[in-house]
C-alpha positions in Angstrom: 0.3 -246.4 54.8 1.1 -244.2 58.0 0.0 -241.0 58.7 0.4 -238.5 61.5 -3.0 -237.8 63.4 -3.5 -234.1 62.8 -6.8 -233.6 64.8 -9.4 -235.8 67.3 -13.0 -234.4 68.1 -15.5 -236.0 70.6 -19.3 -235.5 70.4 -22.0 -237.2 68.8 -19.0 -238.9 66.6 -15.9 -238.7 67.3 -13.5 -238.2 64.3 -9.8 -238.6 63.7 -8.4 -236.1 61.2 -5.5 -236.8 58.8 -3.9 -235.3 55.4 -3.8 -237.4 52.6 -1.9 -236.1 49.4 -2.1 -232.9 50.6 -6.1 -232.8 51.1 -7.6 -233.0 54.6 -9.8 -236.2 55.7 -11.8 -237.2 58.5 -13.1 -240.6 59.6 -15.0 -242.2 62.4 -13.1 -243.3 65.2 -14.2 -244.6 68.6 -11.7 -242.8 71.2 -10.2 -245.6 73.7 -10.3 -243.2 76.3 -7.3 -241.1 75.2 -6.8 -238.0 75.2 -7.1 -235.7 72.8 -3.1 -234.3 72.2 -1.9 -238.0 73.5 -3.3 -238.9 70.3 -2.4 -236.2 68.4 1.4 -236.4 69.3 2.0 -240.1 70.0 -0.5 -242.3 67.4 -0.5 -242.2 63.8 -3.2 -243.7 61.7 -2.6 -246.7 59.6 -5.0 -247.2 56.1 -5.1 -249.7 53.5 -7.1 -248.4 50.7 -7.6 -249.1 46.5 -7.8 -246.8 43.9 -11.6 -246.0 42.4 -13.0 -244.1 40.2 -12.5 -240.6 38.8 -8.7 -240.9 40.9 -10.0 -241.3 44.3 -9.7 -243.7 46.6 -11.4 -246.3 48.7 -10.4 -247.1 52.6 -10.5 -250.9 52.8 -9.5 -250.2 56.8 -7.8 -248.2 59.3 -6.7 -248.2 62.8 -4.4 -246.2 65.1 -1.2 -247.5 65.6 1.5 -245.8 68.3 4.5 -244.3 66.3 
């Protein structure tokens, strides 16, 4: 699944920001050197995740793909 990047923070861990079914989610993501809105506006990030438990889900992996 694709989804548009909707944030990118740098600092002690940098985290890419996404919505998911209408909930917002962060993960780790170690920036390439981009910047911040060139991420934001040109990259979406692509998941592969299972269902779990209690209906939520588990991220098998991710990476950021250019749209």
């Amino acid at each position: 699944m694709r989804l548009p990047v909707s944030n990118l923070t740098s600092g002690r861990q940098d985290l890419i920001y996404f919505e998911f079914e209408g909930e917002k989610y962060s993960l780790r993501y170690s920036n390439r050197d981009l910047e911040k809105q060139d991420v934001i506006n040109n990259y979406n990030i692509e998941l592969s995740y299972s269902p779990s438990v209690f209906d939520t889900y588990v991220v098998k992996n991710y990476r950021i793909v250019h749209k």
